[in-house]
BASEBA-172069 format. One record per residue: y, x negated, z of N, C-alpha, C in turn. Coordinates in pm, 1 decimal. Example, Ala and Ser with C-alpha at 12.3 -4.5 7.8 and 13.67 -1.06 7.14 Angstrom:
<pts>
PT,npy,npx,npz,capy,capx,capz,cpy,cpx,cpz
PT,-569.0,-1319.0,780.0,-450.0,-1230.0,780.0,-330.0,-1320.0,780.0
PT,-225.0,-1285.0,708.0,-106.0,-1367.0,714.0,3.0,-1290.0,787.0
</pts>
This chain:
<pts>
PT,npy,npx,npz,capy,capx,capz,cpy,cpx,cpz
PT,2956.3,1540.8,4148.4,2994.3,1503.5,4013.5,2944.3,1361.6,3984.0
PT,2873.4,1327.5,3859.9,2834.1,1227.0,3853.8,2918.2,1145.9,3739.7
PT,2915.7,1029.4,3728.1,2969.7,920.0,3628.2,2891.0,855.4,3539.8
PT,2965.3,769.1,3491.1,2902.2,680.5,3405.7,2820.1,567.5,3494.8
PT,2923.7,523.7,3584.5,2843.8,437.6,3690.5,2776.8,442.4,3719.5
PT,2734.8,577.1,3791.2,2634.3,610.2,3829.2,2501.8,583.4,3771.2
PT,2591.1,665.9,3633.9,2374.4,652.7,3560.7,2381.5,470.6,3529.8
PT,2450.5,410.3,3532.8,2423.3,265.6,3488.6,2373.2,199.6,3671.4
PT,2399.1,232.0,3740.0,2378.7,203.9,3877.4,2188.4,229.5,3877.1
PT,2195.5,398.9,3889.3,2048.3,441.2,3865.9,1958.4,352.0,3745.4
PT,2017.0,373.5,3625.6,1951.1,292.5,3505.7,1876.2,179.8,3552.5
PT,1971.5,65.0,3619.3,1962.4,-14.1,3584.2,1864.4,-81.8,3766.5
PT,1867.3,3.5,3844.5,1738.2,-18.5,3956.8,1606.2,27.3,3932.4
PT,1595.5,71.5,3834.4,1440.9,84.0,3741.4,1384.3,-17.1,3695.1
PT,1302.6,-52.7,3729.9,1203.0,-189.0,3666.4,1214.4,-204.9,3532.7
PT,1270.9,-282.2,3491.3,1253.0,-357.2,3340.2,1349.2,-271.5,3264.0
PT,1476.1,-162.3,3306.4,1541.9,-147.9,3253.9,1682.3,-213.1,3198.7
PT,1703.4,-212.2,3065.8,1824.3,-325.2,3026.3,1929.3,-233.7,3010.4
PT,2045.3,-250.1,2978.2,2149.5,-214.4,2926.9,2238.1,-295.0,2795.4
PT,2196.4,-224.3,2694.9,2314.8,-246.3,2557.1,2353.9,-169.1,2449.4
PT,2449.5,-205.9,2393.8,2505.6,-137.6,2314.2,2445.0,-72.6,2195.8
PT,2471.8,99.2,2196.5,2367.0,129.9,2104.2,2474.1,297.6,2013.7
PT,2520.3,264.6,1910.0,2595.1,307.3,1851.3,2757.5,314.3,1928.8
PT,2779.1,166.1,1939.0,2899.3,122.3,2001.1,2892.7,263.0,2172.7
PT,2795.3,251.1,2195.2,2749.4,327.1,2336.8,2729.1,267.4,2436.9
PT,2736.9,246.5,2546.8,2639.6,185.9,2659.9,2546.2,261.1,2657.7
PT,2399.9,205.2,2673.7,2267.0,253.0,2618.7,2187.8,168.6,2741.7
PT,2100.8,267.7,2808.6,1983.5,167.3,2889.7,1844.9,225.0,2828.6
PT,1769.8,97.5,2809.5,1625.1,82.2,2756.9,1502.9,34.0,2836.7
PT,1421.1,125.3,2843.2,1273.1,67.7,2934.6,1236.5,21.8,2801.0
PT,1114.4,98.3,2761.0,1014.8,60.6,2641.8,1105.6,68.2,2521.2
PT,1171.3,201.8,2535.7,1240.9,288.4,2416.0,1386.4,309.8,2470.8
PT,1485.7,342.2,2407.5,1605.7,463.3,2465.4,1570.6,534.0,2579.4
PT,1594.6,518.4,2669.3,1619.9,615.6,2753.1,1755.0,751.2,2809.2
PT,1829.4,678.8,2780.0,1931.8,689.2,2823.0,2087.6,645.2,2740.2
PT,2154.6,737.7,2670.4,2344.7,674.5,2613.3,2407.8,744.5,2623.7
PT,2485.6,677.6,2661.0,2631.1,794.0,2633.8,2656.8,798.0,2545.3
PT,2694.6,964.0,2511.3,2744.1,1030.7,2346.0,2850.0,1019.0,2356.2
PT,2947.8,1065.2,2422.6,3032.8,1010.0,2438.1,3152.7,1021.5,2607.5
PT,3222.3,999.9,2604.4,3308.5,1027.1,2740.1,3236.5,1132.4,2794.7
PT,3202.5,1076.7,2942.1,3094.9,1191.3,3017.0,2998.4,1248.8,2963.7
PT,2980.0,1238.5,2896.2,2839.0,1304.2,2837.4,2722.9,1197.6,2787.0
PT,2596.3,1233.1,2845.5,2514.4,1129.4,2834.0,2398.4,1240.0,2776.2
PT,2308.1,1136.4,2679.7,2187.0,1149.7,2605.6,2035.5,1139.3,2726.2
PT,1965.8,1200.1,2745.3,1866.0,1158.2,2821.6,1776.8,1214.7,2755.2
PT,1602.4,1195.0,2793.8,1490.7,1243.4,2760.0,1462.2,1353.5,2869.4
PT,1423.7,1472.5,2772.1,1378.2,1555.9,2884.2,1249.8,1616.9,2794.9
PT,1104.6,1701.9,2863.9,995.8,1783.9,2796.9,1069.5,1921.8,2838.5
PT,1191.3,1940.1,2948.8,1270.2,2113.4,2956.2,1383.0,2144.1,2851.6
PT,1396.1,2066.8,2772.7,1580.8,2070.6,2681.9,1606.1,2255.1,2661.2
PT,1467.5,2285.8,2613.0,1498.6,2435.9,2574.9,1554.9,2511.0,2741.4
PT,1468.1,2487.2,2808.6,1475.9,2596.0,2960.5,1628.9,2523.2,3020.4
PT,1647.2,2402.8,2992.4,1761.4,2338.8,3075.4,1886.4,2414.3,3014.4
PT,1900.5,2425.4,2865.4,2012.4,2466.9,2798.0,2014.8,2584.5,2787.4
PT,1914.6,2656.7,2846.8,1877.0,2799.4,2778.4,1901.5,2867.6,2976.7
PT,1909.7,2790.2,3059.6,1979.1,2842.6,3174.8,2109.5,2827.1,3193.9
PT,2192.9,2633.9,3192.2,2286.1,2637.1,3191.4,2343.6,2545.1,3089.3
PT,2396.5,2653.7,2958.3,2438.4,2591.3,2839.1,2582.8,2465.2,2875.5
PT,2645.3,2538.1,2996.1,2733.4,2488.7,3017.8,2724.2,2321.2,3041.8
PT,2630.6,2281.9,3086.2,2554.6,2208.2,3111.0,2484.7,2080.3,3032.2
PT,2400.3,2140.5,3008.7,2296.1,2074.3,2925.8,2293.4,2162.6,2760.4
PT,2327.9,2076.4,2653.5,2343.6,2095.1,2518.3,2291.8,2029.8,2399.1
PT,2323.7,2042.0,2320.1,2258.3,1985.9,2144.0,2336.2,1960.9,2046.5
PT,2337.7,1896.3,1991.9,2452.5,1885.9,1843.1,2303.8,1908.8,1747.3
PT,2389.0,1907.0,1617.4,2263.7,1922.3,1492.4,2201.5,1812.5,1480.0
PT,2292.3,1677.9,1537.7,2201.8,1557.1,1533.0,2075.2,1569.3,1616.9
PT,2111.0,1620.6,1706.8,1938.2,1643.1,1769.4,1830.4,1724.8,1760.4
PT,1865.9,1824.6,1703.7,1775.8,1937.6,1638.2,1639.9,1855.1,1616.2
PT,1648.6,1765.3,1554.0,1513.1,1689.6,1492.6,1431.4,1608.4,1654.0
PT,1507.5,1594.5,1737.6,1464.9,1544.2,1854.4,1456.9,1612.9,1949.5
PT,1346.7,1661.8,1970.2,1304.7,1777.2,2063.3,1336.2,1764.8,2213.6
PT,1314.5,1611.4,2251.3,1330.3,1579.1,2375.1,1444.4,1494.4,2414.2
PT,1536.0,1528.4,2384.9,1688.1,1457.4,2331.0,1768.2,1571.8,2408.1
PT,1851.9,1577.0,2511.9,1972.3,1679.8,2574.5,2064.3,1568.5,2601.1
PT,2193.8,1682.3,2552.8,2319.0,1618.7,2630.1,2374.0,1666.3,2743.7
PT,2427.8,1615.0,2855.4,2433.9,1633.2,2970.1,2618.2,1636.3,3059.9
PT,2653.8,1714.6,3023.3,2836.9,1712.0,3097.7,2789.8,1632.5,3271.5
PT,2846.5,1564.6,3270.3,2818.2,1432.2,3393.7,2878.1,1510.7,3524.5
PT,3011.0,1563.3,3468.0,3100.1,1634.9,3565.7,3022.3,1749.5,3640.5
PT,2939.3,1829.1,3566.0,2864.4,1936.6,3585.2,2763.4,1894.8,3714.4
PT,2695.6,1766.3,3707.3,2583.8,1774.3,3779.6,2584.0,1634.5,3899.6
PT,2505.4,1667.1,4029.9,2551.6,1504.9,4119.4,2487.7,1459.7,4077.9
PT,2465.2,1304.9,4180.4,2352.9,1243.1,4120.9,2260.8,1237.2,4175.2
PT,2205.1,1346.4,4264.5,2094.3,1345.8,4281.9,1959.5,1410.2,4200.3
PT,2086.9,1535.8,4155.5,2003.4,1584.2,3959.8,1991.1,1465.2,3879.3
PT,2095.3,1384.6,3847.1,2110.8,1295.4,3752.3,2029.8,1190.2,3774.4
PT,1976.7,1182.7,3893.5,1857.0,1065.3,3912.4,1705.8,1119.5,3897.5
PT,1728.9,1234.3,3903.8,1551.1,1293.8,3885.6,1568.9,1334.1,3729.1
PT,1689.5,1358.5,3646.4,1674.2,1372.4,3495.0,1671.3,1223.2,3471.7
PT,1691.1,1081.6,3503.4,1697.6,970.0,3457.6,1550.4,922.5,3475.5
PT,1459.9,985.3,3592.3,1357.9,919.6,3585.9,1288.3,996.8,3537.2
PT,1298.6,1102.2,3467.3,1190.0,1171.1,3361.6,1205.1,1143.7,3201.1
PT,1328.2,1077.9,3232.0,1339.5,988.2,3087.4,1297.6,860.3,3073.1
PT,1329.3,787.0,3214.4,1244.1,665.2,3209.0,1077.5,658.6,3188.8
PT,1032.1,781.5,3198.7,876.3,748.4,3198.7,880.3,834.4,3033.1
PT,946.7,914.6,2982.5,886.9,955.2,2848.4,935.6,812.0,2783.0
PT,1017.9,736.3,2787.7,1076.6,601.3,2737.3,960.7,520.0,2738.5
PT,849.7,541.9,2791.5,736.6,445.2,2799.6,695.7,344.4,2903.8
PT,805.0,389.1,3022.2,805.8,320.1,3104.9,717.4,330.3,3211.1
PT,731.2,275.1,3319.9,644.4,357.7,3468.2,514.9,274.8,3502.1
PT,439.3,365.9,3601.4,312.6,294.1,3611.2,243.3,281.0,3453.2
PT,166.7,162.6,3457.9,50.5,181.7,3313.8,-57.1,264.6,3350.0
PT,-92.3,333.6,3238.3,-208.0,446.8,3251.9,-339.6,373.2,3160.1
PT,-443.9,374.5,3186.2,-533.4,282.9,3120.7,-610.2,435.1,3044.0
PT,-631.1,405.8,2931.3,-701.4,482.5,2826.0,-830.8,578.4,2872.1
PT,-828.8,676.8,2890.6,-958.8,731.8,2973.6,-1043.4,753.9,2826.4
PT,-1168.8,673.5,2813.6,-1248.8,671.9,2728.7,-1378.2,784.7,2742.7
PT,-1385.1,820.1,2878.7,-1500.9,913.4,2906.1,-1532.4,1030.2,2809.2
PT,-1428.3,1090.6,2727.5,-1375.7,1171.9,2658.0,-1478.6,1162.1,2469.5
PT,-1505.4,1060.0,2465.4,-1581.1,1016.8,2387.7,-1712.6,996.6,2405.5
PT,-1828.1,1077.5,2273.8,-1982.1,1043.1,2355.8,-2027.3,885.4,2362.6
PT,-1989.9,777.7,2327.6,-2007.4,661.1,2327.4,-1971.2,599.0,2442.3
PT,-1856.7,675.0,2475.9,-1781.6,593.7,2602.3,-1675.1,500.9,2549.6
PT,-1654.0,447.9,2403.9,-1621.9,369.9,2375.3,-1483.2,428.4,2269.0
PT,-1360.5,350.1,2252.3,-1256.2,367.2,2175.3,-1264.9,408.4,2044.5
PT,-1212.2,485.7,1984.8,-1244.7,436.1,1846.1,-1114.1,372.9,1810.2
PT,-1008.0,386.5,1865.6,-900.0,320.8,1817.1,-908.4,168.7,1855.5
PT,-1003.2,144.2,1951.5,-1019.8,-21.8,2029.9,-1121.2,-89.4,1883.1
PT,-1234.2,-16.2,1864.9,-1327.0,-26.2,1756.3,-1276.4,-77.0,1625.0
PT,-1188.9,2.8,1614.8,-1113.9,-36.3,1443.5,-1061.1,-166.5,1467.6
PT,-998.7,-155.7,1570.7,-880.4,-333.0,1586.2,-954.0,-360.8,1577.5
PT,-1131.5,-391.0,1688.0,-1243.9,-495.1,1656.0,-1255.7,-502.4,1496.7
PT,-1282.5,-402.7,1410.5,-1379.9,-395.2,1279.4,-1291.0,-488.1,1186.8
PT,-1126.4,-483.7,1248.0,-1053.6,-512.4,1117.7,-983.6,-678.4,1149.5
PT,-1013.4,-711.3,1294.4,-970.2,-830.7,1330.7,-1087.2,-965.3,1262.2
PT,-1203.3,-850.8,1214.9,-1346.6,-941.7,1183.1,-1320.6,-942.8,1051.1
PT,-1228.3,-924.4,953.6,-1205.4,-950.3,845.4,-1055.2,-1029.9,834.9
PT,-1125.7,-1164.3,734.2,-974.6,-1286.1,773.7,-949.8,-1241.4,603.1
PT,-780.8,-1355.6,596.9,-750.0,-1336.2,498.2,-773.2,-1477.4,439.5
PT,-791.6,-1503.4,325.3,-763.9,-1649.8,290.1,-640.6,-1707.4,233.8
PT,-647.6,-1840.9,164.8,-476.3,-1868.6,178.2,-412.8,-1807.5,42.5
PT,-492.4,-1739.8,-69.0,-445.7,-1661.2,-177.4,-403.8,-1522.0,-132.3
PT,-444.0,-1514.8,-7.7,-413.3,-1353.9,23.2,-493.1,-1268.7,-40.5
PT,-619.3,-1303.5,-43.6,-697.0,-1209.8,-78.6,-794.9,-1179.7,58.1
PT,-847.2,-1075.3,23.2,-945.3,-1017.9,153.4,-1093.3,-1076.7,147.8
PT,-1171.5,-1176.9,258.9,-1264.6,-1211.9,229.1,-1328.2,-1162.5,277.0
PT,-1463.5,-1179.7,278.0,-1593.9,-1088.9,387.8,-1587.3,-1093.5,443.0
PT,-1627.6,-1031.1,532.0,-1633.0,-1093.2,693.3,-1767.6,-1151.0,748.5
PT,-1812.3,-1205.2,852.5,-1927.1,-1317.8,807.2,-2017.4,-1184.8,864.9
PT,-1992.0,-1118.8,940.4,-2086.4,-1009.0,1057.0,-2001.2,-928.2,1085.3
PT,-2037.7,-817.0,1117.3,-2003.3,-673.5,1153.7,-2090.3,-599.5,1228.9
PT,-2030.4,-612.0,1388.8,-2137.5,-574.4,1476.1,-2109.4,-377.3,1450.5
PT,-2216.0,-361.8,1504.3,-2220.5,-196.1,1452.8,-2127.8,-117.6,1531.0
</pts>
């Protein structure tokens, strides 16, 4: 049976994870939400299984209508599961949260080799503003 402690124990031995208050909740944050309690024993986590998790054990793992719109959003009865589930569902929320190793952009994917999303920041960082706030030329625009 797992607790609240627990997931704040787990939460909070994750690199760069914080803990605060997030709809009068205890809430832990990597990049994003990871992790709140909805309320007494029941905690919010990120999952990509919510359908297969709830759709084996409803008892379990559930939804209110508030989450309908959040696909990767389950609620979790604490009592239901140890924590050794509760630490492998915390760290699959910590990495959809944005957390984890950094993954560097695989550009190969492109015939240039090159970004186009890196490209635009270049195209648009080469145009300044002046102090009327209007848009001036830019002096060059490499191709």
């Amino acid at each position: 049976m797992a607790t609240e402690d627990d997931v704040r124990s787990i939460c909070l031995a994750l690199p760069g994870v914080t803990e605060r208050s997030s709809w009068d909740q205890p809430a832990w944050f990597a990049k994003t939400l990871m992790a709140r309690m909805w309320e007494d024993g029941v905690l919010t986590v990120k999952t990509t299984e919510r359908e297969a998790l709830a759709g084996t054990e409803p008892e379990t793992y559930f939804w209110t209508r508030h989450h309908e719109r959040s696909p990767q959003l389950v609620l979790v009865r604490l009592a239901r599961i140890g924590t050794e589930e509760l630490g492998e569902l915390l760290a699959e929320s910590y990495r959809l949260a944005g957390a984890g190793p950094e993954r560097r952009r695989d550009r190969s994917r492109y015939a240039s080799g090159r970004d186009p999303a890196r490209l635009r920041a270049r195209r648009s960082s080469a145009f300044a503003t002046s102090s009327s706030n209007t848009l001036a030329m830019p002096a060059r625009l490499s191709p």
